[in-house]
PDB file of N, CA, C and O in Angstrom:
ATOM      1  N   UNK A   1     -21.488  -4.403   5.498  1.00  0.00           N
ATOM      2  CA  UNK A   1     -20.945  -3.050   5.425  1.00  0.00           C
ATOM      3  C   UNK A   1     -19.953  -2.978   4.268  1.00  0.00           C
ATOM      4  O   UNK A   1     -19.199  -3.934   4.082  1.00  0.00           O
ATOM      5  N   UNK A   2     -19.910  -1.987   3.540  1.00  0.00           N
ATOM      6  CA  UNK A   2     -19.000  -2.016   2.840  1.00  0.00           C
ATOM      7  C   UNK A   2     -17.963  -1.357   2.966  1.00  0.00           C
ATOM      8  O   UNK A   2     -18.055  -0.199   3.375  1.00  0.00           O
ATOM      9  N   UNK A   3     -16.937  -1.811   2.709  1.00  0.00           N
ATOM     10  CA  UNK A   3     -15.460  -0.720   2.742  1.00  0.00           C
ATOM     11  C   UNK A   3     -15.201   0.362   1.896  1.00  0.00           C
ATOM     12  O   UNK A   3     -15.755   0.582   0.819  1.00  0.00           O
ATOM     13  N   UNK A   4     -14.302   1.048   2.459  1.00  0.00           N
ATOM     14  CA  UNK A   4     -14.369   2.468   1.890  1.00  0.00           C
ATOM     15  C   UNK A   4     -13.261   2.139   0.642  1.00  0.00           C
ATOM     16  O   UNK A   4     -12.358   1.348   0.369  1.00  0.00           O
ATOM     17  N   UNK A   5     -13.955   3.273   0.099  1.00  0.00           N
ATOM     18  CA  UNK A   5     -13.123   3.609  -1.563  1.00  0.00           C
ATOM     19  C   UNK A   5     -12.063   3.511  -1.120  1.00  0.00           C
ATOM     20  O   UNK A   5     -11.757   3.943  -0.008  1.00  0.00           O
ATOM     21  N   UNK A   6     -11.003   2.707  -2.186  1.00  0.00           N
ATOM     22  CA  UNK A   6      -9.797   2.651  -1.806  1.00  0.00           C
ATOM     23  C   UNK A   6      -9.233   4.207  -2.071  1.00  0.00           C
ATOM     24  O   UNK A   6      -8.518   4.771  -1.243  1.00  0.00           O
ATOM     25  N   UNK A   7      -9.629   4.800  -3.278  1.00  0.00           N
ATOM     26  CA  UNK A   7      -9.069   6.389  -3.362  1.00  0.00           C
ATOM     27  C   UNK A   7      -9.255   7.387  -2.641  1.00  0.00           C
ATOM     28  O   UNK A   7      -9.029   8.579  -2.847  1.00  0.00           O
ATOM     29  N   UNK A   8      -9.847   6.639  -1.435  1.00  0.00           N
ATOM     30  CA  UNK A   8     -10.128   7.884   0.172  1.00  0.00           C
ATOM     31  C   UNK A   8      -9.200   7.370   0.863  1.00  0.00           C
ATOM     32  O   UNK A   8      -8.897   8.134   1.780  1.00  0.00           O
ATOM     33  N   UNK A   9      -8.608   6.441   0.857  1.00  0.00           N
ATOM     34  CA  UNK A   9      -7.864   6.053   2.097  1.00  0.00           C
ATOM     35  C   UNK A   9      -6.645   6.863   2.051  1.00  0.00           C
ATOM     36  O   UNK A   9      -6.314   7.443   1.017  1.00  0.00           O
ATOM     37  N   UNK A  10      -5.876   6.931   3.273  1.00  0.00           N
ATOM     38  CA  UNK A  10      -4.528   7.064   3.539  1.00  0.00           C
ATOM     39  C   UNK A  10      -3.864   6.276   3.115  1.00  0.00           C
ATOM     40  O   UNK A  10      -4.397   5.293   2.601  1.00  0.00           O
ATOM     41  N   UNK A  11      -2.178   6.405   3.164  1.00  0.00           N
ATOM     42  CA  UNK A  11      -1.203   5.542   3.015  1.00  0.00           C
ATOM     43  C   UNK A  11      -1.479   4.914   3.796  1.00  0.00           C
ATOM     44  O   UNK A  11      -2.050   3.936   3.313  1.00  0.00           O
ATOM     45  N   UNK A  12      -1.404   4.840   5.185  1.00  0.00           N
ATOM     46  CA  UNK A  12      -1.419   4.171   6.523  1.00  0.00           C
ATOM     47  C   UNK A  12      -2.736   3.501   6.673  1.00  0.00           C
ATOM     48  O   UNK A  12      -2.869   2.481   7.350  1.00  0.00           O
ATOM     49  N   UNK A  13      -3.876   4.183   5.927  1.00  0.00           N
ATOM     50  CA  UNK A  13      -4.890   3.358   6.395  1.00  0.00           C
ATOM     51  C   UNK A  13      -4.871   2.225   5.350  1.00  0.00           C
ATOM     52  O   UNK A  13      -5.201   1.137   5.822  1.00  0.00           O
ATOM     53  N   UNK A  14      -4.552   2.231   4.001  1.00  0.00           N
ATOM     54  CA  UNK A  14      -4.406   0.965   2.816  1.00  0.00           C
ATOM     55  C   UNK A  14      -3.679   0.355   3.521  1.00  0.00           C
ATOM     56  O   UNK A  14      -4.266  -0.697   3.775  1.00  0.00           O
ATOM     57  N   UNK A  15      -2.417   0.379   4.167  1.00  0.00           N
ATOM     58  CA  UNK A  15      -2.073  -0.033   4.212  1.00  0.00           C
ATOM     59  C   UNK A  15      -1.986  -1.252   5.664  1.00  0.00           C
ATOM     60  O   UNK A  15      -1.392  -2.326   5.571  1.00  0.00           O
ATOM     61  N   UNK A  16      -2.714  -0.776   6.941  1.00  0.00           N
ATOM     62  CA  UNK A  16      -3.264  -1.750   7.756  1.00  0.00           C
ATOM     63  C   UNK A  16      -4.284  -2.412   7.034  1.00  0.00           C
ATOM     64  O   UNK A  16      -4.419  -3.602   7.316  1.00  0.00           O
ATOM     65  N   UNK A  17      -5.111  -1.894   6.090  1.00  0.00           N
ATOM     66  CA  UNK A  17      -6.011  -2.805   5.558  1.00  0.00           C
ATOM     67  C   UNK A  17      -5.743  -4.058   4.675  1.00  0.00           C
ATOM     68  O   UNK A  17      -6.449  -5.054   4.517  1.00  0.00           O
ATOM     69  N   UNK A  18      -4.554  -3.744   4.151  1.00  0.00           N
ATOM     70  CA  UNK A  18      -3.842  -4.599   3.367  1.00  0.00           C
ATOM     71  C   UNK A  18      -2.807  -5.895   4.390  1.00  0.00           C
ATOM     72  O   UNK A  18      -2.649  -7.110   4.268  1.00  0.00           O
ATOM     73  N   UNK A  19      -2.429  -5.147   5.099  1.00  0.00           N
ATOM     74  CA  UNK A  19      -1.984  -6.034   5.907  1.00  0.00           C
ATOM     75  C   UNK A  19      -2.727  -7.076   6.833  1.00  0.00           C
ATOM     76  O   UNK A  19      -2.355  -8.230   7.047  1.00  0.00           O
ATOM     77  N   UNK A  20      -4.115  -6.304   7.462  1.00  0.00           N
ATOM     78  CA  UNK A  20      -5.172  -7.081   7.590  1.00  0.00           C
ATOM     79  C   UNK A  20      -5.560  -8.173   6.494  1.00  0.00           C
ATOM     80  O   UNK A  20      -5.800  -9.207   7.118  1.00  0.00           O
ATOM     81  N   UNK A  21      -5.666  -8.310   5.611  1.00  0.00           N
ATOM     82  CA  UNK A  21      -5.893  -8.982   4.233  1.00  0.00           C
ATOM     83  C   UNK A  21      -4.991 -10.019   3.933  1.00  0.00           C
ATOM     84  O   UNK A  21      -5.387 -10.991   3.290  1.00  0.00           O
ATOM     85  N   UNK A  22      -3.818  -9.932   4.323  1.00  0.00           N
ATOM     86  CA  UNK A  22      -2.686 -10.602   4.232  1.00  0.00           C
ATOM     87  C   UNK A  22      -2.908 -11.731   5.018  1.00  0.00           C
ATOM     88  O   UNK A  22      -2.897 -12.863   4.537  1.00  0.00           O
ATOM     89  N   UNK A  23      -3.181 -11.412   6.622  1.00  0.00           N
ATOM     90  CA  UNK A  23      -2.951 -11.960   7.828  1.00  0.00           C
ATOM     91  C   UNK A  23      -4.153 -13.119   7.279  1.00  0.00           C
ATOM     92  O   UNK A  23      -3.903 -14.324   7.292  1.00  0.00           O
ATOM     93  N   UNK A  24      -5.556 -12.535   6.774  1.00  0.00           N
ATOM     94  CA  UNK A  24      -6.844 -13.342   6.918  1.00  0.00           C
ATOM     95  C   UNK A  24      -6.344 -14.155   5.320  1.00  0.00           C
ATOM     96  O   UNK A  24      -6.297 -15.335   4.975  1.00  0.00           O
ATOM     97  N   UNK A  25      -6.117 -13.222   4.824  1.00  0.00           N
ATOM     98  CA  UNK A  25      -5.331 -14.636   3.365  1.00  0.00           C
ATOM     99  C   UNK A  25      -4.347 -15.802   3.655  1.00  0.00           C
ATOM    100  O   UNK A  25      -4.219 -16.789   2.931  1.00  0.00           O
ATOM    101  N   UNK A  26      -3.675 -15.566   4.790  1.00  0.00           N
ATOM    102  CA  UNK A  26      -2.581 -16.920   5.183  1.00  0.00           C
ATOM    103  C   UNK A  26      -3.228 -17.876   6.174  1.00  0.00           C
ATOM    104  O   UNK A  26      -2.874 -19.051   6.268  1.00  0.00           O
ATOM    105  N   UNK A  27      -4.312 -17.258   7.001  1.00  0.00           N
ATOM    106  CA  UNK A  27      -5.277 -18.283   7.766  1.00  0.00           C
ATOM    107  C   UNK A  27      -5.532 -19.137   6.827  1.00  0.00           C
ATOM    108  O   UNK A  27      -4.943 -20.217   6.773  1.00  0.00           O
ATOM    109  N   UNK A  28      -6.416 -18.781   5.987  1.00  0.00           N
ATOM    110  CA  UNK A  28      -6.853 -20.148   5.217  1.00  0.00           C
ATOM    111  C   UNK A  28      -8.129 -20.011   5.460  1.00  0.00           C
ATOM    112  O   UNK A  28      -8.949 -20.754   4.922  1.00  0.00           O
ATOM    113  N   UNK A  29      -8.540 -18.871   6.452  1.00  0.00           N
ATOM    114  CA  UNK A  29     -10.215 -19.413   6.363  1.00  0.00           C
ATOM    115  C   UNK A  29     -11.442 -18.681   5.584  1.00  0.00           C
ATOM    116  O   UNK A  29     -11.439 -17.451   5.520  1.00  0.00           O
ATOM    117  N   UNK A  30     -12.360 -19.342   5.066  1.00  0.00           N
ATOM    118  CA  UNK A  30     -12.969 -18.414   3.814  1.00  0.00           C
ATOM    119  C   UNK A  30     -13.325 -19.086   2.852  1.00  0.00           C
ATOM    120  O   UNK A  30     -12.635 -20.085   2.648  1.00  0.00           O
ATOM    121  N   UNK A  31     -13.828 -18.977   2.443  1.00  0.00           N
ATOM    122  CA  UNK A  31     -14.171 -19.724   0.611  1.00  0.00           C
ATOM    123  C   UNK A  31     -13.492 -19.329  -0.211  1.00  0.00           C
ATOM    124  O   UNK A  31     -13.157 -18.147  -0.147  1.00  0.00           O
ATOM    125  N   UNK A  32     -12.951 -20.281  -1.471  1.00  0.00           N
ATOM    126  CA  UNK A  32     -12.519 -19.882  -2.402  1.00  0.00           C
ATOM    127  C   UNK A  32     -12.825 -18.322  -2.506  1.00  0.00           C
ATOM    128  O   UNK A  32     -11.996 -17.448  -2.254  1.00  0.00           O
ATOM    129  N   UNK A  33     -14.458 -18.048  -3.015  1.00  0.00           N
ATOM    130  CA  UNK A  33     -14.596 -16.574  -3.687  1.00  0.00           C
ATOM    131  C   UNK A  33     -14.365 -15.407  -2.453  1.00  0.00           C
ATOM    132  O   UNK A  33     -13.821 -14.353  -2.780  1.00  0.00           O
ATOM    133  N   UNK A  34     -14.660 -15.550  -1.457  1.00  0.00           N
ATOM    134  CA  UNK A  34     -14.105 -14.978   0.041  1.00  0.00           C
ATOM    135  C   UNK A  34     -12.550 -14.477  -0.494  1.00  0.00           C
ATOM    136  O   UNK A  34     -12.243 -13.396  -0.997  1.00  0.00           O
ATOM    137  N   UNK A  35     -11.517 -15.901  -0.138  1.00  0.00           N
ATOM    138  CA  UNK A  35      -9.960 -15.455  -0.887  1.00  0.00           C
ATOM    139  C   UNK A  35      -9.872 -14.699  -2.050  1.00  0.00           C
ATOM    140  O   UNK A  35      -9.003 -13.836  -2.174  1.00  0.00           O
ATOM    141  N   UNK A  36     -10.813 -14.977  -3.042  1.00  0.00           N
ATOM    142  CA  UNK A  36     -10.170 -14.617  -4.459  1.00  0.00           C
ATOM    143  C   UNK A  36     -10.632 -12.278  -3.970  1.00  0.00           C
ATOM    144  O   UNK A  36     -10.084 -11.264  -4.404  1.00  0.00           O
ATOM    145  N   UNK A  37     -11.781 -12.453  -2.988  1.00  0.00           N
ATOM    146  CA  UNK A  37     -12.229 -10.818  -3.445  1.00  0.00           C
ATOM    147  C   UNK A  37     -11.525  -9.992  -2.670  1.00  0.00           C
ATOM    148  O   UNK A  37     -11.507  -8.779  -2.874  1.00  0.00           O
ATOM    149  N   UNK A  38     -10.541 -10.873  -1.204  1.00  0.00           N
ATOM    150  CA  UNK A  38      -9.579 -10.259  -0.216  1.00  0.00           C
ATOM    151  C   UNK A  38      -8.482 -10.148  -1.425  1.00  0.00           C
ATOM    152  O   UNK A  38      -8.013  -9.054  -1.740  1.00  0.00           O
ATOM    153  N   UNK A  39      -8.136 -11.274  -2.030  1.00  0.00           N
ATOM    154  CA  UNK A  39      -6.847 -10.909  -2.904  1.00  0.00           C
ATOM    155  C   UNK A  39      -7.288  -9.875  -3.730  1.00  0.00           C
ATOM    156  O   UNK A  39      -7.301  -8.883  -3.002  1.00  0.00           O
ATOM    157  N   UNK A  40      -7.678  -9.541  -4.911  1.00  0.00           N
ATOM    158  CA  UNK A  40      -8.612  -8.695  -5.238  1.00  0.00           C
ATOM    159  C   UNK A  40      -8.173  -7.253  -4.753  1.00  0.00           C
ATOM    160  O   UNK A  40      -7.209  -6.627  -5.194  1.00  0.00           O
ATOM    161  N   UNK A  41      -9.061  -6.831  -3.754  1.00  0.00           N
ATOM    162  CA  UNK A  41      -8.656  -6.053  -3.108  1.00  0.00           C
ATOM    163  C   UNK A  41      -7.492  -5.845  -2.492  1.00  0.00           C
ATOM    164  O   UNK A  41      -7.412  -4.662  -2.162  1.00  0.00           O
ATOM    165  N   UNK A  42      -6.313  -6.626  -2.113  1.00  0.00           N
ATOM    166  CA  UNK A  42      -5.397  -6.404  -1.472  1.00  0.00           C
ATOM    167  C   UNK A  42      -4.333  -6.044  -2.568  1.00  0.00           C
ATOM    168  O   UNK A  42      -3.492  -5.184  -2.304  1.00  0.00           O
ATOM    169  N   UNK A  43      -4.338  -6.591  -3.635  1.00  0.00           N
ATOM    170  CA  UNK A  43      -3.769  -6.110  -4.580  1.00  0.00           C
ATOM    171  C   UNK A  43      -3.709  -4.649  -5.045  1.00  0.00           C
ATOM    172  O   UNK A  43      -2.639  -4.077  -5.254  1.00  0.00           O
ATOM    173  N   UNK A  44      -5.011  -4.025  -5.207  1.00  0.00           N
ATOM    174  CA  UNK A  44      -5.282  -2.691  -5.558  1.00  0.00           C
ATOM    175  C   UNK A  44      -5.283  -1.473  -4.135  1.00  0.00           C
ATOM    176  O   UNK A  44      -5.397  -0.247  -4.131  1.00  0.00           O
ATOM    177  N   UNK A  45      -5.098  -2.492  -3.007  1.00  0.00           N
ATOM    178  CA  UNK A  45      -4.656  -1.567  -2.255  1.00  0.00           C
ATOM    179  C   UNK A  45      -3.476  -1.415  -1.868  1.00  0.00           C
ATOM    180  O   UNK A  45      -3.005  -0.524  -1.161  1.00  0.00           O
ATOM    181  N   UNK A  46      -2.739  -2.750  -2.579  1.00  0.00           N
ATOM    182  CA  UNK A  46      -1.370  -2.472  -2.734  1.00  0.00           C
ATOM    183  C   UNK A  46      -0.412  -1.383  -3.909  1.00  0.00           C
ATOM    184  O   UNK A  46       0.709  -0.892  -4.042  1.00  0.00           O
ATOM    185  N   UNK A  47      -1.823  -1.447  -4.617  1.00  0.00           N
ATOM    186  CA  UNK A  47      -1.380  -0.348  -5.933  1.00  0.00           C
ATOM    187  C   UNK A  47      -1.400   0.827  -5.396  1.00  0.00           C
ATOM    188  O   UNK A  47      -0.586   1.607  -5.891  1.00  0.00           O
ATOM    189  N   UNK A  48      -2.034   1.225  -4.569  1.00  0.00           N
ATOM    190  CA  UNK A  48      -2.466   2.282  -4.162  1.00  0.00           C
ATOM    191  C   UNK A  48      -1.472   2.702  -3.066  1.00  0.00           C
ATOM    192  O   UNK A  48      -0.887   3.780  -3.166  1.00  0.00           O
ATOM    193  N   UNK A  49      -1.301   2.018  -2.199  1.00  0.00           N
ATOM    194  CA  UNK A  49      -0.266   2.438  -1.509  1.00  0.00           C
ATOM    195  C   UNK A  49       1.353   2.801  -1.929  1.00  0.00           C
ATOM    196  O   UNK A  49       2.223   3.406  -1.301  1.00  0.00           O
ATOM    197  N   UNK A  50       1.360   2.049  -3.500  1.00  0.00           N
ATOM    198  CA  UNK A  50       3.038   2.212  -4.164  1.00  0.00           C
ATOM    199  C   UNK A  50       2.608   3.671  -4.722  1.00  0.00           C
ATOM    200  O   UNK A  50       3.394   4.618  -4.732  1.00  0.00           O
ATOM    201  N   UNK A  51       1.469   3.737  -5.117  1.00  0.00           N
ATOM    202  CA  UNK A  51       0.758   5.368  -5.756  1.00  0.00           C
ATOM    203  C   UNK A  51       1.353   6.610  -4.841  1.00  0.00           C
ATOM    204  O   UNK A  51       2.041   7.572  -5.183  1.00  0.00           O
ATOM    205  N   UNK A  52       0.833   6.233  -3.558  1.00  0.00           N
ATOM    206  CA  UNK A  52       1.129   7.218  -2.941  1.00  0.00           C
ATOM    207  C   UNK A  52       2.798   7.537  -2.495  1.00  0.00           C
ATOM    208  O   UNK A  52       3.350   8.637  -2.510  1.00  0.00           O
ATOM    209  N   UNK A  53       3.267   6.494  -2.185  1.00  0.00           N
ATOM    210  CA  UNK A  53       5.049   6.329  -2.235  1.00  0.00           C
ATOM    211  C   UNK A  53       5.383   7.338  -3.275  1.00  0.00           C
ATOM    212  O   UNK A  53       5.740   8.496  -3.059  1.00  0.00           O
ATOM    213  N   UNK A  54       5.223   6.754  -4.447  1.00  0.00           N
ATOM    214  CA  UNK A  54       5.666   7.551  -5.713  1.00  0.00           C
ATOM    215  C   UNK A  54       4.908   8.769  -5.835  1.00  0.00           C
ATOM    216  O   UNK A  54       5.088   9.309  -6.927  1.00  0.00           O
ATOM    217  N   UNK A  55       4.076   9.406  -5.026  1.00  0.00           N
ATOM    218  CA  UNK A  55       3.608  10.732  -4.960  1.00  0.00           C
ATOM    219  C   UNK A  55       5.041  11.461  -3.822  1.00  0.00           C
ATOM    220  O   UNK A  55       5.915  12.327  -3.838  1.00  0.00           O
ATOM    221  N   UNK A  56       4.511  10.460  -3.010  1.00  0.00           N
ATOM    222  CA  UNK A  56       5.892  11.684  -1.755  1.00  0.00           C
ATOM    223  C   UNK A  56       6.880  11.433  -2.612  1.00  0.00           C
ATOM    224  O   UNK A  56       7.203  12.404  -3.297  1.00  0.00           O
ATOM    225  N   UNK A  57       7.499  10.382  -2.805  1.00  0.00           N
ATOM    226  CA  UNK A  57       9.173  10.563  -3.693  1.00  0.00           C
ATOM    227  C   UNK A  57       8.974  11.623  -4.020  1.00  0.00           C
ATOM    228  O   UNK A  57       9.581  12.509  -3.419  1.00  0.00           O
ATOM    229  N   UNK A  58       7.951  12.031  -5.218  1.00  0.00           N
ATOM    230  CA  UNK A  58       8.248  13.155  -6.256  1.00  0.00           C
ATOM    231  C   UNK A  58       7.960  14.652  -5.204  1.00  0.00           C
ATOM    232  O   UNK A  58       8.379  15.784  -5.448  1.00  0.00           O
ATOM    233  N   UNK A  59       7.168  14.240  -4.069  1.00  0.00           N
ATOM    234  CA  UNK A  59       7.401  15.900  -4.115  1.00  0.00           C
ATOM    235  C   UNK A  59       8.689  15.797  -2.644  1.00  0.00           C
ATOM    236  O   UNK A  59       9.001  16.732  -1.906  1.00  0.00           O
ATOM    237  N   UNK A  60       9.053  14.808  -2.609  1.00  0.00           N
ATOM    238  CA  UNK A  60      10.745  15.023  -1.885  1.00  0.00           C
ATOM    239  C   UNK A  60      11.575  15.598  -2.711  1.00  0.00           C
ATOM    240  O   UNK A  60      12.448  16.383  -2.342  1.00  0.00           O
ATOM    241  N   UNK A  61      11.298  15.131  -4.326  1.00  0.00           N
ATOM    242  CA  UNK A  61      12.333  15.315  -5.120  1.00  0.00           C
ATOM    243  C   UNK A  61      12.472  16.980  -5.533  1.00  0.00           C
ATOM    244  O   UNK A  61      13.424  17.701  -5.831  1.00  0.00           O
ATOM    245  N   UNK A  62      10.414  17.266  -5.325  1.00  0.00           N
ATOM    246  CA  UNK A  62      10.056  18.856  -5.488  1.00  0.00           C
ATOM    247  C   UNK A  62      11.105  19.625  -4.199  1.00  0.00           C
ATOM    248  O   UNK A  62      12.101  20.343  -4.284  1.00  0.00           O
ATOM    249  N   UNK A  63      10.755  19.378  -3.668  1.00  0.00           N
ATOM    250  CA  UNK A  63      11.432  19.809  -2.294  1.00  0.00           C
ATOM    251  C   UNK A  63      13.284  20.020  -2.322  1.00  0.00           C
ATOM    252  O   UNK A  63      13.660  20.790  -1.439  1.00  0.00           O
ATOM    253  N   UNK A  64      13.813  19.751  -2.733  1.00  0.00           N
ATOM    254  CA  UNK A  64      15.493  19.330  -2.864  1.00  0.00           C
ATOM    255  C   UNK A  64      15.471  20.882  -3.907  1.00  0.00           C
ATOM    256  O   UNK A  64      14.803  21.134  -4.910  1.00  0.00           O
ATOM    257  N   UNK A  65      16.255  21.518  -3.338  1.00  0.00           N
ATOM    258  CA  UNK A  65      16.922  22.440  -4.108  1.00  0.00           C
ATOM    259  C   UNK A  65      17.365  22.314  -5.496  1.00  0.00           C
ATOM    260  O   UNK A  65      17.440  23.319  -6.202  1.00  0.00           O
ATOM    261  N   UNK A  66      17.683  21.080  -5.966  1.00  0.00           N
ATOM    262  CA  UNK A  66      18.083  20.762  -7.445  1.00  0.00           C
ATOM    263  C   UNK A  66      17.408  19.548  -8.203  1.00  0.00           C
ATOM    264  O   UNK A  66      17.590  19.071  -9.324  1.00  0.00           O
ATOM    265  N   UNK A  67      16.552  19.229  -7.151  1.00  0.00           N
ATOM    266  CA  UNK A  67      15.784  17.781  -7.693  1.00  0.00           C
ATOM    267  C   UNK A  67      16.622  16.645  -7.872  1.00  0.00           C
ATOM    268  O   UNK A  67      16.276  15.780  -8.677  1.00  0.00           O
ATOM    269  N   UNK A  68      17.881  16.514  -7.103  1.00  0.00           N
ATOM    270  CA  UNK A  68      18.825  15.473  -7.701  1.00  0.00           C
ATOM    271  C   UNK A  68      18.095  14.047  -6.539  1.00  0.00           C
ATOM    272  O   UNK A  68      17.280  14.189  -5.627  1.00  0.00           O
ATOM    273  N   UNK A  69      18.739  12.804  -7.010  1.00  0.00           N
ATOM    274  CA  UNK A  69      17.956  12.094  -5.924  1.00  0.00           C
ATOM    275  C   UNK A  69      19.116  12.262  -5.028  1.00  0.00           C
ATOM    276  O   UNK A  69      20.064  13.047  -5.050  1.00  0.00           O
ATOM    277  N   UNK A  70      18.717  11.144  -4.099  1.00  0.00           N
ATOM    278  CA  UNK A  70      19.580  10.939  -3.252  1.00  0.00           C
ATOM    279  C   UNK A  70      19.517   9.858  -2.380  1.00  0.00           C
ATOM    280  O   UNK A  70      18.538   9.618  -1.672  1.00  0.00           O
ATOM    281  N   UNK A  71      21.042   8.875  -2.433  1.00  0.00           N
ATOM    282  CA  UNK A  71      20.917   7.927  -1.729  1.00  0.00           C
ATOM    283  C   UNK A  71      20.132   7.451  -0.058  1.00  0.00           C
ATOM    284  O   UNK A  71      20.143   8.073   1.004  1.00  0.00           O
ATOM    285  N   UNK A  72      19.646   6.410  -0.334  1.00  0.00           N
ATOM    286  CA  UNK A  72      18.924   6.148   0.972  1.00  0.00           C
ATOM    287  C   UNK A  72      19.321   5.496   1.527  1.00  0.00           C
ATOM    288  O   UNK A  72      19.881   4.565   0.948  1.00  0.00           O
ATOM    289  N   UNK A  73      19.314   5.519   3.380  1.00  0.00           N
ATOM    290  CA  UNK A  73      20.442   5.291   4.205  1.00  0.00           C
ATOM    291  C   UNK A  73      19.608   4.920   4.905  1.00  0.00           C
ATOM    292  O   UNK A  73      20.210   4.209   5.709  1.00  0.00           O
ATOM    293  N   UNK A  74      17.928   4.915   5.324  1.00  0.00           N
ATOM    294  CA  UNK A  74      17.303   4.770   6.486  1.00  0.00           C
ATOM    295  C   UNK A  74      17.061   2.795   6.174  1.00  0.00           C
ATOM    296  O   UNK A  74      17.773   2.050   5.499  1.00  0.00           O
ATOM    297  N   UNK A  75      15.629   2.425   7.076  1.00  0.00           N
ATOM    298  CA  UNK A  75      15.918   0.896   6.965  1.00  0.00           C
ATOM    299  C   UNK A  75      15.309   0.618   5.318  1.00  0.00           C
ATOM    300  O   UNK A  75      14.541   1.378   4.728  1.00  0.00           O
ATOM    301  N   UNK A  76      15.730  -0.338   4.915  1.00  0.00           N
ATOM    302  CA  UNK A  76      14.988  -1.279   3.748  1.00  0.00           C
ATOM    303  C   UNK A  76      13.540  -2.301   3.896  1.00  0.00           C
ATOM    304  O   UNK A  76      13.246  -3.239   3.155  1.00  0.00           O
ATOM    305  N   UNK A  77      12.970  -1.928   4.774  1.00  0.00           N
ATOM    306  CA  UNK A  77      11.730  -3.264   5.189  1.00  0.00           C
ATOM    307  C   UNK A  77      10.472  -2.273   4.822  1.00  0.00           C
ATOM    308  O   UNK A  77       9.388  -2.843   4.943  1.00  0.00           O
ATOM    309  N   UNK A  78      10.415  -1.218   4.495  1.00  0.00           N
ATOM    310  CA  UNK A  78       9.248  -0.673   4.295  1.00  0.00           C
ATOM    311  C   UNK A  78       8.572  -0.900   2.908  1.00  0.00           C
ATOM    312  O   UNK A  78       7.350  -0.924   2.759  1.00  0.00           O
ATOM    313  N   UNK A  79       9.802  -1.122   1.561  1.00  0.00           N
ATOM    314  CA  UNK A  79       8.986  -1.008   0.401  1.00  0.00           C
ATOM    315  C   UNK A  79      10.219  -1.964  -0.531  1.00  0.00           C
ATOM    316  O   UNK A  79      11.389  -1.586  -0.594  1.00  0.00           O
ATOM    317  N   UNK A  80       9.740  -3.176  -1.182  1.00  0.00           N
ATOM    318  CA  UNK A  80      10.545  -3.874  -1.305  1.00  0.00           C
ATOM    319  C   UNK A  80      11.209  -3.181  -3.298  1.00  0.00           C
ATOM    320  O   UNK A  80      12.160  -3.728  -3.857  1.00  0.00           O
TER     321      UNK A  80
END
């Protein structure tokens, strides 16, 4: 089966998929070319998920009466 376009997915869905990817990349189990096409992919669905980050930022920033930023106060573990 093949997986879906990464440019259909959600934030949330790249991003269990990526995390899925993670989990089966630290097992260890797989063949070399197995690892190299999870990394591969986990990479560009990691691009994809900073894509979309930097889409909401900007339209938070649309959103703000003056576009100024503004310090962030909530947790730090979501986006390093």
């Amino acid at each position: 089966m093949t997986p879906p376009s990464i440019s259909d997915l959600t934030f949330e869905q790249a991003l269990a998929e990526l995390q899925s990817i993670v989990q089966e990349l630290e097992s260890g189990d797989g063949s070399l070319d197995e690892s190299l096409a999870r990394y591969e992919r986990g990479m560009i669905l990691a691009q994809r998920c900073n894509d979309l980050l930097d889409k909401a930022e900007l339209r938070v920033r649309e959103l703000r009466p003056t576009g100024e930023e503004v310090d962030f106060s909530g947790p730090l573990n979501s986006r390093a």
